[in-house]
C-alpha positions as CSV (number, residue, x, y, z in Angstrom):
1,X,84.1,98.2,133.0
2,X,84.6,100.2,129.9
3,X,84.1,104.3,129.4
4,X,84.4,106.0,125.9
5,X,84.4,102.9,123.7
6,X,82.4,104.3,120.6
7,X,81.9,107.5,121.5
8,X,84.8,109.0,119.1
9,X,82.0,111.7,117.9
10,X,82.1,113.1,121.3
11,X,84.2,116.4,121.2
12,X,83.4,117.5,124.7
13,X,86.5,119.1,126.4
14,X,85.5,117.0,129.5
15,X,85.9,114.1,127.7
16,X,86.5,111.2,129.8
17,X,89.3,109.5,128.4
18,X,88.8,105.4,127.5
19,X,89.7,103.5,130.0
20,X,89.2,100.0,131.4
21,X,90.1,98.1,135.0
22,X,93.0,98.0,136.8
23,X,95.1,94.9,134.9
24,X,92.4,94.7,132.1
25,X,92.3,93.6,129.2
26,X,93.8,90.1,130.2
27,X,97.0,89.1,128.6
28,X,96.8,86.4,126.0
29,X,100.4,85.5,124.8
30,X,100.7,84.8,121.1
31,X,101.5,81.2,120.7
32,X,104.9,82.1,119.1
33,X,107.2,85.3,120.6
34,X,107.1,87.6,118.3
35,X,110.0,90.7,118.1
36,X,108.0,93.9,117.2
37,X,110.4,96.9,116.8
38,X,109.1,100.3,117.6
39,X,111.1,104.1,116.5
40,X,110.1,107.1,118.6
41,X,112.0,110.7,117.7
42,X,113.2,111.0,121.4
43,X,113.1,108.8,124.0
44,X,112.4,110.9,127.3
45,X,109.2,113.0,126.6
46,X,106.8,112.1,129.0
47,X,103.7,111.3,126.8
48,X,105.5,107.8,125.7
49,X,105.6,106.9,129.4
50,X,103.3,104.0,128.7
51,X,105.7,102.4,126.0
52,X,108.5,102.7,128.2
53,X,106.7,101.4,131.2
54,X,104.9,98.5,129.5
55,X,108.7,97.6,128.9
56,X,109.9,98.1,132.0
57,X,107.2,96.5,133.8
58,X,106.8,93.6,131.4
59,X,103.3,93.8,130.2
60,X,104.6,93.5,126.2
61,X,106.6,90.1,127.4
62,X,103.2,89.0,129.0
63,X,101.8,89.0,125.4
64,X,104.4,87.3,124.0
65,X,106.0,90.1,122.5
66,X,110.0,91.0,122.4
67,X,109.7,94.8,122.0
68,X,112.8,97.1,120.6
69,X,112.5,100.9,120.9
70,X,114.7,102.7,118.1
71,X,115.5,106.4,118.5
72,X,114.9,107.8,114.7
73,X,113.7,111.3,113.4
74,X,109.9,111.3,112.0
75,X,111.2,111.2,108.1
76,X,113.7,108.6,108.6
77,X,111.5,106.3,110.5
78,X,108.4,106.6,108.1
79,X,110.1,105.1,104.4
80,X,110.9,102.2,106.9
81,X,107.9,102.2,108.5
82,X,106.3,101.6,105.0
83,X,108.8,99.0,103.9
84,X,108.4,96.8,107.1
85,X,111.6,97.5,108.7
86,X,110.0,98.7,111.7
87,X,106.5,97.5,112.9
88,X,105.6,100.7,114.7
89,X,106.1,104.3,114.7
90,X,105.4,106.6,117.5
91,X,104.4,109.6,116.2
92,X,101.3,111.4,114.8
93,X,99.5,111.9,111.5
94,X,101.3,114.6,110.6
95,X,101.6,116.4,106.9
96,X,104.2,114.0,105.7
97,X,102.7,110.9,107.0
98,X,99.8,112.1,104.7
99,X,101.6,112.5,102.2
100,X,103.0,109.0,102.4
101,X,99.3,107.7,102.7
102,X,98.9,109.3,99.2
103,X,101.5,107.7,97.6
104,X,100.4,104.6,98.5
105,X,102.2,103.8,101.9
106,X,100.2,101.0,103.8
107,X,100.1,103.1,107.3
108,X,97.6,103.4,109.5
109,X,96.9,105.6,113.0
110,X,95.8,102.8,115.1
111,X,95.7,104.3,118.8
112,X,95.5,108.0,120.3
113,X,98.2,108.6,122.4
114,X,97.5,111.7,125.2
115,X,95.1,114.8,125.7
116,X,96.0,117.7,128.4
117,X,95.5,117.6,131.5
118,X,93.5,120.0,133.7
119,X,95.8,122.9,134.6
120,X,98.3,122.4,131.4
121,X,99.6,125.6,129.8
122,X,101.4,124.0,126.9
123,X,100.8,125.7,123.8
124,X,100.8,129.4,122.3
125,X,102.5,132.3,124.8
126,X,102.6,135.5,123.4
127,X,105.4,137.8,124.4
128,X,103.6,141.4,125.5
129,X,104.6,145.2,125.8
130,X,104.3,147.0,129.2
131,X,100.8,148.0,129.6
132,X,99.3,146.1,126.4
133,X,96.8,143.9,127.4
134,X,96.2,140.4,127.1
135,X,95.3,138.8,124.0
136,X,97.2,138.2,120.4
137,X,96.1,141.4,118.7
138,X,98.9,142.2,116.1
139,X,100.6,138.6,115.6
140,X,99.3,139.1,112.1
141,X,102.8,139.5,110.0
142,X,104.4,139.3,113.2
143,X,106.4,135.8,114.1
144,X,106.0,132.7,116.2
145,X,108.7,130.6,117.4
146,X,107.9,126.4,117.5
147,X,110.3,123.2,117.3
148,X,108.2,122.0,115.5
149,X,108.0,122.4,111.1
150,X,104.2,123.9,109.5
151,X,103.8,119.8,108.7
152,X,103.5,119.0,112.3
153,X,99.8,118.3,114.2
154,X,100.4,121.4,116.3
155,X,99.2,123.7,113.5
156,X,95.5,122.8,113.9
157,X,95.8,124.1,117.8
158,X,98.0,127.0,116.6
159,X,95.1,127.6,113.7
160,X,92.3,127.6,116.5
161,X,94.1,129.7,119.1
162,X,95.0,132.2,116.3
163,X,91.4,132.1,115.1
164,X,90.0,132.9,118.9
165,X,92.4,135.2,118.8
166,X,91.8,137.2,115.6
167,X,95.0,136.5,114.4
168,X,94.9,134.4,110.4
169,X,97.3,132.0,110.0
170,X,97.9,133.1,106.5
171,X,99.5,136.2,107.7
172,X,101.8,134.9,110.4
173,X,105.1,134.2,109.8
174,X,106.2,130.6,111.5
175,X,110.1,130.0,112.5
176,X,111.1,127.2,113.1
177,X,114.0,126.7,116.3
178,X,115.5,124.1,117.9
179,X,114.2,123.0,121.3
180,X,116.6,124.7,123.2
181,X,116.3,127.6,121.6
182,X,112.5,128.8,121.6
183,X,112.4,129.9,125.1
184,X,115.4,132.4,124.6
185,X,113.9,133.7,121.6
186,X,111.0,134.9,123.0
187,X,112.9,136.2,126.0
188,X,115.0,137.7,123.8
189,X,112.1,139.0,121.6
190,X,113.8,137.6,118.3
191,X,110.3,135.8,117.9
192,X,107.1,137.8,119.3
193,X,105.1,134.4,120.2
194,X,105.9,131.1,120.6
195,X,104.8,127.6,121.1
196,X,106.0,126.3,124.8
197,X,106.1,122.6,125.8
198,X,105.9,120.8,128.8
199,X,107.9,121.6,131.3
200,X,109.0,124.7,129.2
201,X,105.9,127.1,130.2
202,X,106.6,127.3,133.7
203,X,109.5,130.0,133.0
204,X,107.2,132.7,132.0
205,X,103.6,131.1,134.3
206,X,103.1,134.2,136.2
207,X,105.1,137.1,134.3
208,X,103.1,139.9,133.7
209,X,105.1,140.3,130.8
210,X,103.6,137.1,128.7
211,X,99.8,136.0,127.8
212,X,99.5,132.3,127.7
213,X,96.6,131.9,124.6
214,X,95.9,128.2,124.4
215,X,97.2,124.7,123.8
216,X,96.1,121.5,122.0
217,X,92.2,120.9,122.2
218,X,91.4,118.9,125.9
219,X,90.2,115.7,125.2
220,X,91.9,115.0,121.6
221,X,94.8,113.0,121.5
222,X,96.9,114.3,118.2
223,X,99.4,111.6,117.8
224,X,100.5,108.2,119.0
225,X,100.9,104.3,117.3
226,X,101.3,104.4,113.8
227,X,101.2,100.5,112.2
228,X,102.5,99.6,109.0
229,X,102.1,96.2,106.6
230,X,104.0,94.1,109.1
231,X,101.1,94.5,111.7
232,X,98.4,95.7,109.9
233,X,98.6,93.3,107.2
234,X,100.8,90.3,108.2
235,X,100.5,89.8,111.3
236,X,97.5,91.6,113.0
237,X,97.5,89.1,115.9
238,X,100.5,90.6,116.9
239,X,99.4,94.3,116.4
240,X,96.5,93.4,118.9
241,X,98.1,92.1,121.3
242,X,100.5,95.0,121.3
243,X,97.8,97.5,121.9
244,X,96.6,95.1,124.5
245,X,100.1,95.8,126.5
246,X,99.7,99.4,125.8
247,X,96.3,99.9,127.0
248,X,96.5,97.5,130.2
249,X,99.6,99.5,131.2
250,X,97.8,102.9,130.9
251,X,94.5,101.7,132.8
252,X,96.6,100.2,135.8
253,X,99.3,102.9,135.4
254,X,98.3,106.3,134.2
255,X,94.2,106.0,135.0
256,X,94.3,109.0,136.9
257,X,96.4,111.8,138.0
258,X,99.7,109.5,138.3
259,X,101.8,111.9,139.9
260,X,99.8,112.1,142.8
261,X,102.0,109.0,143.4
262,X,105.6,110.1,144.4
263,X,107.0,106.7,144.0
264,X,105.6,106.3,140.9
265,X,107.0,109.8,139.7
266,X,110.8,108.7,140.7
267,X,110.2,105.5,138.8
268,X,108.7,107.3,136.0
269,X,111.9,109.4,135.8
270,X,114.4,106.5,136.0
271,X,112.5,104.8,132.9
272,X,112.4,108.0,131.0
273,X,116.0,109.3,132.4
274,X,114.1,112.6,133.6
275,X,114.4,114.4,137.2
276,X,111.0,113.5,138.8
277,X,111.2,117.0,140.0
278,X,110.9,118.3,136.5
279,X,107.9,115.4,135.6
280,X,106.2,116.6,138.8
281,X,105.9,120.3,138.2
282,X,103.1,119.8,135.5
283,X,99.6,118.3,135.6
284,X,99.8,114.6,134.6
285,X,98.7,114.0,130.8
286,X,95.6,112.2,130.4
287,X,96.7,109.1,128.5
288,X,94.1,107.9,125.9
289,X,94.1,105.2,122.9
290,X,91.1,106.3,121.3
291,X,91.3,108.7,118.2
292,X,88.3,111.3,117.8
293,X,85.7,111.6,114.8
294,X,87.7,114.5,112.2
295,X,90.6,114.6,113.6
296,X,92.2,113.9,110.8
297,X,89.9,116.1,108.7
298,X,90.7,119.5,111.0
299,X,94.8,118.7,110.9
300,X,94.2,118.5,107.4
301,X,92.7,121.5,106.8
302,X,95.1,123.3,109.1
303,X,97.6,121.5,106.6
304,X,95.8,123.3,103.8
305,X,95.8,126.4,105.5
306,X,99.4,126.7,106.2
307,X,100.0,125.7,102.8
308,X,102.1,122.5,103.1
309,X,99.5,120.5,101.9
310,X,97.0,120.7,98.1
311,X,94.8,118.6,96.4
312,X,91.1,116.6,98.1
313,X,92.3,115.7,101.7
314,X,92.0,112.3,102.4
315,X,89.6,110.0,104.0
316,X,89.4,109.2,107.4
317,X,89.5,105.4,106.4
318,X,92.7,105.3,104.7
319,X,94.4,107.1,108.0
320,X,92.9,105.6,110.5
321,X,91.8,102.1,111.5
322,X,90.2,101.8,115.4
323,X,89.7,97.7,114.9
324,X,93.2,97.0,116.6
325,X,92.2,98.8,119.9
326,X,88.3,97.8,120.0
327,X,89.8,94.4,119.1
328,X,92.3,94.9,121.9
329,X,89.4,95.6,124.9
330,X,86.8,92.9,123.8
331,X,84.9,94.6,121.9
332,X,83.0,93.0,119.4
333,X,81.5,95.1,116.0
């Protein structure tokens, strides 16, 4: 019934992600309804289609569970995160949430959230002249356009891409755009590289003129369901049965490749108020709750690397804790 449960040492990039049946685990609704409220810093991407479509579709309600999704920025949500003003944060351990670890924050990553899929360009493009061949040679001292800060998970991809690519992270210099504006600036060639997301990549797929270098690691999600005291502490029952929701919604909804199903791709875009033409021109993510052996150790020492972080990194026990979701499927220690 089950693939991948304790197996998080296996780094293969054919990973099978975990899954269980169609409909499985079995609700079982907490004997009192319990409001768990949830931020996420945008509402619409496409890897938190399971937490909008466990809403939609009712799967939280089936456990009992009242859930509220809040639209709140990474730093704002994470003090409150701490405090118990929010239950859970969608998001990923990221430099910050470290830090708040190490000053004593009670939060814990608690479930993986997506890996690419087969066919996925998202990551590093690099902007080349006419007749230089492919590759990254010379993006030392040179810059790299991302949305995203030198805090975020996306530097331990960036690290290893630059590293294939004989390119030291030391020696590149990182600017930081909005999201609207990355694509023009490597059009423009105000940045010489730069980190495209989903559906983003498929402006420059095919131009001679740009070398696509590598994305985030198949098989390793790098973010996802962040608890804090008020599940982890107070009231686990409730933090089980919300990864219960979660998972059963991505084993009967997202097992496979999802957008094989047109019907399901307009649906999809009516929950996450995105054109289904726009979800269906890249590979469908492969959704997956369980969080890899060192993960946490390699985005720290990308952390270390691009300087935002100092001092002995931290365990992998005080940032992770895998009993919610083992919990969640049956599984007994």
């Amino acid at each position: 019934m089950r693939q991948g449960l304790d197996r998080p040492s296996d780094q293969s990039r054919d990973r099978r992600p975990a899954r269980c049946a169609s409909g499985a685990p079995a609700p079982k609704p907490l004997e009192k309804k319990t409001r768990i409220v949830v931020s996420a810093s945008t509402l619409n991407a496409e890897y938190l289609a399971p937490l909008q479509i466990a809403r939609a579709k009712g799967e939280f309600a089936r456990e009992g569970l009242d859930v509220e999704v809040k639209l709140l920025p990474t730093p704002d949500a994470l003090p409150l995160l701490a405090k118990g003003d929010i239950d859970v944060q969608y998001a990923a351990p990221e430099a910050a949430v470290l830090g708040g670890i190490r000053q004593g924050f009670d939060i814990r990553w608690v479930a993986g959230n997506f890996s690419p899929g087969p066919g996925s360009k998202s990551g590093l493009w690099v902007k080349r002249d006419p007749g230089q061949e492919p590759g990254a040679p010379g993006l030392e001292h040179r810059t790299v356009g991302t949305i995203i800060g030198k805090g975020s998970v996306i530097m331990y991809p960036m690290r290893q891409v630059l590293s294939r690519n004989k390119a030291d992270m030391k020696l590149v210099r990182f600017q930081q755009l909005g999201p609207a504006e990355v694509l023009t600036a490597l059009k423009r060639g105000a940045v010489d590289a730069a980190w495209l997301l989903d559906p983003v990549w498929r402006e420059v797929e095919g131009d001679p003129g740009y070398s696509f270098l590598g994305g985030q690691p198949p098989g390793e999600p790098l973010g996802g369901l962040l608890f804090g005291p008020d599940l982890l502490t107070g009231n686990p029952d409730a933090g089980v049965a919300f990864l219960r929701a979660y998972i059963r919604t991505v084993n009967t909804y997202f097992a496979g490749d999802y957008k094989k199903d047109k019907a399901f791709v307009k649906e999809l875009g009516e929950v996450l108020r995105t054109d289904p033409e726009t979800l269906a021109a890249v590979p469908s993510l492969r959704m997956d709750w369980e969080i890899r052996d060192r993960t946490v150790a390699r985005l720290q020492d990308a952390y270390a690397e691009a300087g935002v972080t100092d001092g002995d990194p931290l365990p992998e026990d005080r940032v992770v804790d895998r009993s919610f979701y083992a919990e969640a499927v049956g599984h007994t220690p």
